[in-house]
C-alpha positions as CSV (number, residue, x, y, z in Angstrom):
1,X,19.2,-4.5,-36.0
2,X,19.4,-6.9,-33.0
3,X,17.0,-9.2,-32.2
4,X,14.3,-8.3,-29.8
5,X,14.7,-11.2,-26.8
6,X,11.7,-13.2,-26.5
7,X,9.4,-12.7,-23.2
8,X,9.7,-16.2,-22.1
9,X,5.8,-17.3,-21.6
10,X,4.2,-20.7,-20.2
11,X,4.0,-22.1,-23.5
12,X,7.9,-22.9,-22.5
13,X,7.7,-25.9,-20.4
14,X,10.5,-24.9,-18.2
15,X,8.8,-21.7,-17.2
16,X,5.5,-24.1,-16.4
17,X,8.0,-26.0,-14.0
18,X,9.3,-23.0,-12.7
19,X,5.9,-21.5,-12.0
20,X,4.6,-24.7,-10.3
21,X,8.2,-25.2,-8.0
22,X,7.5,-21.5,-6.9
23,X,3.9,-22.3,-6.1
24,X,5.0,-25.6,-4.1
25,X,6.8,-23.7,-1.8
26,X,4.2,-21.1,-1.5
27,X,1.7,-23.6,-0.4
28,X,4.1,-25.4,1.8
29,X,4.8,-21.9,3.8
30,X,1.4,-21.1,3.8
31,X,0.5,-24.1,5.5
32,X,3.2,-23.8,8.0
33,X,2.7,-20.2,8.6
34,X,-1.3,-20.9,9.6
35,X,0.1,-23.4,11.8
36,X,2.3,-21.2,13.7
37,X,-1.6,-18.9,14.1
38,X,-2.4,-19.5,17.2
39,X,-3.7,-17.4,20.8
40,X,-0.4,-15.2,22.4
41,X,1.5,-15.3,19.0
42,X,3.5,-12.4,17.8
43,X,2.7,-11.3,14.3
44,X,6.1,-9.9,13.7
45,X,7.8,-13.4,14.3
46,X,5.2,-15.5,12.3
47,X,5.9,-13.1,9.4
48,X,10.1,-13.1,10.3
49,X,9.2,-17.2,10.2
50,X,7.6,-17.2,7.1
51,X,10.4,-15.1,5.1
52,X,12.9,-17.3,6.5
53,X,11.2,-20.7,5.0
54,X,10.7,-19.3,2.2
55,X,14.3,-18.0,1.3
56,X,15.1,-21.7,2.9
57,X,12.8,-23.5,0.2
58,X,13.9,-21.3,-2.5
59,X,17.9,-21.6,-2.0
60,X,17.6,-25.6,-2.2
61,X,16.4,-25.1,-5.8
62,X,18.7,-24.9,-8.7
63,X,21.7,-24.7,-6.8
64,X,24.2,-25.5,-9.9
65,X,22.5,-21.9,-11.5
66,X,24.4,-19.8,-9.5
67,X,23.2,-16.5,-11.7
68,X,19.3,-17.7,-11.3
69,X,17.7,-15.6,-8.9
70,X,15.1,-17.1,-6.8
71,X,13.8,-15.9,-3.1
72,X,10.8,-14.0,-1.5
73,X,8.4,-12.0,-4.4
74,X,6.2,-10.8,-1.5
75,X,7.1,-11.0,1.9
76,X,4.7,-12.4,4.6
77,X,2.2,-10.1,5.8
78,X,-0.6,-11.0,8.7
79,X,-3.1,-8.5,8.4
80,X,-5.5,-8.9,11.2
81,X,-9.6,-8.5,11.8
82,X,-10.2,-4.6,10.0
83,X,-7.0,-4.3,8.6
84,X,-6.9,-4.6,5.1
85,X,-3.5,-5.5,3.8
86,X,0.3,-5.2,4.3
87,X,1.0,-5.6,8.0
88,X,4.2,-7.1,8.2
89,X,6.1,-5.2,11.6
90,X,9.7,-3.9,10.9
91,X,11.8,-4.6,14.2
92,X,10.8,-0.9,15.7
93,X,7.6,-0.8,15.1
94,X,5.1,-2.1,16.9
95,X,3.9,-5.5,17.1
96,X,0.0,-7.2,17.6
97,X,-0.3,-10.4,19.7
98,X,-3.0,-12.9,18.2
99,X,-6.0,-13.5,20.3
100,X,-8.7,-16.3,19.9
101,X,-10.9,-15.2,17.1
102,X,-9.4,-13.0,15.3
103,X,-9.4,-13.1,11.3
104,X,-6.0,-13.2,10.0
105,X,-5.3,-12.9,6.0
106,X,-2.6,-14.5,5.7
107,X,-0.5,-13.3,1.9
108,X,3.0,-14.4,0.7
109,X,5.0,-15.3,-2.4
110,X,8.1,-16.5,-3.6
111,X,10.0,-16.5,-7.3
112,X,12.1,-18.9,-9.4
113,X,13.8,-17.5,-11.8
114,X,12.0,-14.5,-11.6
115,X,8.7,-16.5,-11.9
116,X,6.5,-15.4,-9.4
117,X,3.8,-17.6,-7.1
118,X,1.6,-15.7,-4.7
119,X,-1.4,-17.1,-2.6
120,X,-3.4,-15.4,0.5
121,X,-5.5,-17.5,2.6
122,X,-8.0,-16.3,5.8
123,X,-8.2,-18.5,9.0
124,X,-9.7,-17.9,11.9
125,X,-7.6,-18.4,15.1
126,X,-9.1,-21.2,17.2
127,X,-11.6,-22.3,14.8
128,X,-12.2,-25.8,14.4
129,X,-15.0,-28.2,13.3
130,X,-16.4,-28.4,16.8
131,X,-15.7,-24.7,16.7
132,X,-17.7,-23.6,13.7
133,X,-17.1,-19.8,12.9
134,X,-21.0,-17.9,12.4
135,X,-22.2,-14.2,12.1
136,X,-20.7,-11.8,10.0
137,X,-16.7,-13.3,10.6
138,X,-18.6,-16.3,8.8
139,X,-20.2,-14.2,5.7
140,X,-17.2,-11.8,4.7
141,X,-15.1,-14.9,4.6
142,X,-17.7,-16.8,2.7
143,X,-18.2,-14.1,0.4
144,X,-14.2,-13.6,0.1
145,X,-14.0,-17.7,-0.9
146,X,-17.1,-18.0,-3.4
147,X,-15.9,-14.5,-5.1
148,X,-12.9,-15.9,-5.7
149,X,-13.9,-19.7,-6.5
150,X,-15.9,-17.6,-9.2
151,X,-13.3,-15.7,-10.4
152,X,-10.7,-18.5,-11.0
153,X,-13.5,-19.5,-13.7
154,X,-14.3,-16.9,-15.6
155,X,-10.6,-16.6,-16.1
156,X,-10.5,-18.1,-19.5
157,X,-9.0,-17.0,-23.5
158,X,-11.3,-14.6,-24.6
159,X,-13.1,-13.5,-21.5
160,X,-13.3,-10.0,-20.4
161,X,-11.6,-8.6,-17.0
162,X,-15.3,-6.8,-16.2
163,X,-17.3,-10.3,-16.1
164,X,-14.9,-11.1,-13.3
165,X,-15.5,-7.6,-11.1
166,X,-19.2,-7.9,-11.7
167,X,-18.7,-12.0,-10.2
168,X,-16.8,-10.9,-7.1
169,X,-19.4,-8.0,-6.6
170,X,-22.2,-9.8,-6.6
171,X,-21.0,-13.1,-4.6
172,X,-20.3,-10.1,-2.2
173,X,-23.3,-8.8,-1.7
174,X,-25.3,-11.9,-1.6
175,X,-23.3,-12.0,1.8
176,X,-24.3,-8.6,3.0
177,X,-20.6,-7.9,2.2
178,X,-18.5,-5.5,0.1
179,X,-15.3,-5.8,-2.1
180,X,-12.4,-3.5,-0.9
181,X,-12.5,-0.5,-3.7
182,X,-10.2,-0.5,-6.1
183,X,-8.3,-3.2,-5.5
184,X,-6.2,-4.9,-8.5
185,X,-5.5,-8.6,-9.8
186,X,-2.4,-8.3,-11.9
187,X,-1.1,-10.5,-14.8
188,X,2.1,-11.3,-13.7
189,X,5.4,-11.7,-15.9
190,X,9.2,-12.6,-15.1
191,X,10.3,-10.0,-12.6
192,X,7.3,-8.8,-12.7
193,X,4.4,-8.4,-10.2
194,X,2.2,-5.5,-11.2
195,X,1.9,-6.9,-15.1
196,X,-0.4,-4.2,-17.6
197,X,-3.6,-6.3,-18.0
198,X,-5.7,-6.0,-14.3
199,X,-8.7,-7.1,-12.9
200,X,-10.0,-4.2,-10.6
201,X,-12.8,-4.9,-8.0
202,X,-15.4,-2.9,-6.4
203,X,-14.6,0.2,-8.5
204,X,-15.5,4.0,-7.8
205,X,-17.3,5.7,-10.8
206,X,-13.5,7.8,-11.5
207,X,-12.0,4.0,-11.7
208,X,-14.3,2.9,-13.4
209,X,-14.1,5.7,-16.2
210,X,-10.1,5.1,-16.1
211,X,-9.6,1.3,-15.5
212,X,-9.1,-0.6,-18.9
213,X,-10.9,-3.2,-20.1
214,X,-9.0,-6.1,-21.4
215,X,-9.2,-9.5,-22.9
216,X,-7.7,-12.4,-21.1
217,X,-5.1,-14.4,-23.9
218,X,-3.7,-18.5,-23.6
219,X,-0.5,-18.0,-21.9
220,X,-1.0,-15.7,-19.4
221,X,-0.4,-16.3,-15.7
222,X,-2.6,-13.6,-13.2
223,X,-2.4,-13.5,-9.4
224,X,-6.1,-13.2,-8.7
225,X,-6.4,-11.3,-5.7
226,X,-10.0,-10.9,-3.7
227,X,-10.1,-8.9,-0.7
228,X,-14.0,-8.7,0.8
229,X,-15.2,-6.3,4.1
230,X,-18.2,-6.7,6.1
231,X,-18.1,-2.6,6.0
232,X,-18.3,-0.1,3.0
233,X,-15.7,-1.5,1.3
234,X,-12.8,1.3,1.7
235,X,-9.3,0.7,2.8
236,X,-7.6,3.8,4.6
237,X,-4.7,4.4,6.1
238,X,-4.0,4.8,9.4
239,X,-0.5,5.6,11.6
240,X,1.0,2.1,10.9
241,X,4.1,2.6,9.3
242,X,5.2,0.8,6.1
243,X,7.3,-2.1,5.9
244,X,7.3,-3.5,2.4
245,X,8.2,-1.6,-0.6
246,X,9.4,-2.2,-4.3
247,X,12.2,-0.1,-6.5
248,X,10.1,1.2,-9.3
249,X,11.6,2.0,-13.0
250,X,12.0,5.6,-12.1
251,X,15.3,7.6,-12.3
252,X,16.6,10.0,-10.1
253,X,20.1,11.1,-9.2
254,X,19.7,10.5,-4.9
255,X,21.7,13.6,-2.7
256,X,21.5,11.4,0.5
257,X,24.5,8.6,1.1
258,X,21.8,6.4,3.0
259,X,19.4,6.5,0.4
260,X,22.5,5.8,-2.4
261,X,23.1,3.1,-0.6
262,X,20.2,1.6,0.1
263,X,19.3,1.8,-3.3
264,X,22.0,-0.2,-4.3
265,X,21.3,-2.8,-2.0
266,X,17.5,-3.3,-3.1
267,X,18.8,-3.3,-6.9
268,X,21.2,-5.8,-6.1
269,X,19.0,-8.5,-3.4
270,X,15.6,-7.7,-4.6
271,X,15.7,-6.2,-7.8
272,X,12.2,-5.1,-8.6
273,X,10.1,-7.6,-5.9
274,X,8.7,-6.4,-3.1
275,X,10.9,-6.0,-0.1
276,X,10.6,-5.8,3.8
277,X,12.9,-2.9,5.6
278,X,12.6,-5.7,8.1
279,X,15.6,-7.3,6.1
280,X,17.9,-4.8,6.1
281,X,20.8,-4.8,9.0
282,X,20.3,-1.4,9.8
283,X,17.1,-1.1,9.8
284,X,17.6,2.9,11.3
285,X,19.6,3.6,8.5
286,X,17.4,2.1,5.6
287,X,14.5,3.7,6.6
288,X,16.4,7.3,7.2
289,X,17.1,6.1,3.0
290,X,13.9,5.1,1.8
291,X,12.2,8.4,2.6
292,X,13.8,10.2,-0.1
293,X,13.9,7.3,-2.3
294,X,9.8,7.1,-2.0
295,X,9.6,11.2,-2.4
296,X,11.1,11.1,-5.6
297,X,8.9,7.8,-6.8
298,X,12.3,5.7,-6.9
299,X,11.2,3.3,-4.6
300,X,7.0,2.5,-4.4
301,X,4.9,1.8,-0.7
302,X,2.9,-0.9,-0.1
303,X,0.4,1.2,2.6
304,X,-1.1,-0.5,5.5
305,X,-4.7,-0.1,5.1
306,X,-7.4,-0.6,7.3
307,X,-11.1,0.0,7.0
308,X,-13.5,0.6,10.3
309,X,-12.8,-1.0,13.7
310,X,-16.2,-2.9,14.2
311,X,-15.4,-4.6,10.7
312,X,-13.5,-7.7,9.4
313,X,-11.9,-7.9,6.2
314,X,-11.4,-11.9,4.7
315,X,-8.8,-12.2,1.4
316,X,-8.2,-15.1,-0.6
317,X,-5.1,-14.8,-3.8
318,X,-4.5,-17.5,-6.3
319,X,-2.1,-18.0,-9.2
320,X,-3.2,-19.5,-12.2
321,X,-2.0,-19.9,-15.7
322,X,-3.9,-19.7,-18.7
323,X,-3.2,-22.9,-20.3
324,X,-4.7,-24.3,-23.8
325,X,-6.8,-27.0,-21.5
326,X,-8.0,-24.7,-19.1
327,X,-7.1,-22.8,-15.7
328,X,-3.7,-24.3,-14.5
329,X,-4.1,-22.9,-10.0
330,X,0.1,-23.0,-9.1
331,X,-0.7,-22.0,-5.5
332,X,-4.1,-22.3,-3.2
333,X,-4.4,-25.0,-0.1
334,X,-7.7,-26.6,1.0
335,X,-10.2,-24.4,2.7
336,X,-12.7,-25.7,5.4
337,X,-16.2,-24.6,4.3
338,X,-18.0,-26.4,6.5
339,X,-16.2,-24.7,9.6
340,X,-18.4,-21.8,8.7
341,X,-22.1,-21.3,8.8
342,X,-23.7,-18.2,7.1
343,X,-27.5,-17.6,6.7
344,X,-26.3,-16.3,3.9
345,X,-25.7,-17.4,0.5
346,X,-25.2,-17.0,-3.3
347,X,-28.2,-15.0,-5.1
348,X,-27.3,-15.8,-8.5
349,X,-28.5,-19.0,-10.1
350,X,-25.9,-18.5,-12.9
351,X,-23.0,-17.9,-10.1
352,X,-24.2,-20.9,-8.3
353,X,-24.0,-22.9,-10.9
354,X,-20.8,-21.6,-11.7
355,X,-18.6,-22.7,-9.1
356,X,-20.2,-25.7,-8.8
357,X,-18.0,-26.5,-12.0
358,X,-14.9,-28.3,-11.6
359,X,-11.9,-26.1,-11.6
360,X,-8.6,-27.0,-13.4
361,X,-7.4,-28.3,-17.0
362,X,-9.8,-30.7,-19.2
363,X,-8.3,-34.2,-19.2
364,X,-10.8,-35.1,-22.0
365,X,-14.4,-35.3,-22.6
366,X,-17.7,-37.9,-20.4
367,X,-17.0,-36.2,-17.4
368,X,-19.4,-33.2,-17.2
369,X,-22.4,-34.2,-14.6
370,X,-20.5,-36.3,-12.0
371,X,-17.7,-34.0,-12.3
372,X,-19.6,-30.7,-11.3
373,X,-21.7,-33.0,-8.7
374,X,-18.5,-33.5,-6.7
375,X,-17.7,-30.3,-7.0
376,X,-20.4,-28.6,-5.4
377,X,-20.0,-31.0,-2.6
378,X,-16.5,-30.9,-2.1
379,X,-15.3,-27.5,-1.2
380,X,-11.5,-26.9,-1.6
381,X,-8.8,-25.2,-3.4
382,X,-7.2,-27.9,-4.7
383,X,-3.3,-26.6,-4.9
384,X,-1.4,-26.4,-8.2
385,X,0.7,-29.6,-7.6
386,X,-1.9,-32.0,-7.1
387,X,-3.3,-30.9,-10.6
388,X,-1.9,-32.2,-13.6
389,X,-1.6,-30.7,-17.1
């Protein structure tokens, strides 16, 4: 019989490097793609801007490899004040202008090697520290931060996906706010973004019944993912068409010559990451494709969802790996606490105390006290490449 191939895991230091060069250029277009955030701005160009660095970024790595595929694992979406997730305009469809004040959730990712690096990140646009953000815009993004400051430490060897649901729900509520229902964290593998093991927040009694529980194993890399609403906590959609999509595993033989060749393109540019139609030359024609490539389940939509008008939705995404010494973050970049002012804060002792603990891989013991001291002062997200293993 032939050998099985080996899953190639993070206990392979090349994959470790991979990972961390994937979450290097994550972090460097996040940072640029806040920056380009500001009053009059088109969303569809920041998002065009953002795919563009970071095909750039990725294409000056491993040039020699020519059979390693690298480039975009999520494309850049700017989903603004009540909308939810995936906003990402296609070249016909229509566009939203950023005013002063808005909330924008800003989530993107890129792959080495088919090693993938996500990260999300909520601004406000014009805030600043003169301009501290208060009131509810201040408390769902709050809530959306310490949820997922939380998180990122329970996610140890051993520990059970639930203890990290009941965390974000309860951080969320101590800000009057509410997780989006039934939202996932997946463990991620090579080519892979939707991994089996998931972290589910906020769920309904059905998900509840039907999510699985699961263990959380050394060697394991998870995008933690924590989207938070000032409303009820449910994402609907709307009349915003989709833009990003992924080709799933199912088979089908296609009758259309559009959607033929449309599939054939995604197989052979994308493979199974997600994908913007925005890409796509023709764009009429590779939406005329996808429609019967989505009815038969070949290729899967990412939905724009929104929840109420009057509400505001925050989000913030990590990646992590699950290293012997601890939490290893690959992408995150500093966040301002002290831009925003909530009369609001956490109700648990125990969570307080929590991430008040110093996040990342134990460099050895005599630390403790002073460690966790200056980390309940100093109120950041360290990124991946400024912590060592």
């Amino acid at each position: 019989m032939a050998e099985v191939e080996k899953e190639p895991t993070i206990a392979e230091d090349l994959v470790v490097t991979k990972y961390k060069l994937a979450g290097e250029i994550v972090n460097k277009t996040l940072k640029a793609v806040i920056g380009l955030c500001v009053v009059d701005a088109s969303v569809r160009d920041i998002c065009t801007q953002g795919d563009n660095l970071l095909t750039e970024e990725t294409g000056k790595v491993y040039k020699k490899e020519k059979e390693l595929k690298k480039g975009i694992a999520f494309p850049t979406c700017l989903s603004v004040n009540n909308c939810v997730c995936h906003f990402s305009p296609s070249k016909n469809d229509t566009d939203y202008t950023l005013k002063a004040g808005d909330v924008v959730k800003i989530d993107l990712g890129a792959h080495i090697d088919g090693f993938i690096a996500v990260a999300a990140h909520t601004i406000v646009v014009g805030a600043s520290a003169d301009q501290k953000i208060t009131g509810r815009q201040a408390d769902v993004i709050l809530g959306a931060y310490w949820a997922v400051q939380a998180a990122l430490r329970l996610l140890k060897s051993g520990a059970n996906n639930y203890a990290i649901t009941d965390a974000v729900q309860q951080i969320s509520e101590s800000y009057k706010c509410k997780p989006i229902e039934g939202m996932l964290s997946h463990e991620l593998k090579q080519f892979k973004i939707d991994g089996e093991k998931t972290i589910i927040q906020n769920p309904s009694e059905a998900q509840r019944k039907e999510h699985e529980k699961c263990t959380f194993d050394t060697y394991e890399v998870y995008a933690i993912d924590v989207i938070v609403s000032t409303g009820e906590g449910v994402g609907r959609e709307k009349d915003t068409k989709v833009s990003i999509y992924k080709k799933s595993e199912e088979n089908y033989m296609l009758k259309l010559k559009a959607s033929r060749a449309l599939l054939a393109e995604v197989k052979t540019k994308y493979g199974n990451m997600p994908f913007n139609i925005r890409s796509f030359e023709e764009e009429t024609k590779a939406r005329m494709g996808v429609v019967e490539c989505v009815s038969h389940k070949m290729i899967e939509p990412f939905q724009v969802l929104y929840e109420k008008p009057s509400e505001v939705v925050a989000q913030f995404k990590h990646t992590v790996l699950l290293m012997p010494n601890g939490v290893n973050l690959v992408t995150g970049i500093p966040f301002d606490a002290d831009h925003y002012v909530s009369e609001h804060s956490i109700a648990q002792e125990e969570l307080k105390t929590l991430v008040a603990q110093p996040l990342g891989p134990v460099k050895g013991k005599g630390k403790g006290k002073k460690a966790a001291a200056g980390a309940a002062t100093k109120v950041e997200s360290a990124p991946a490449v400024e912590t060592k293993a």
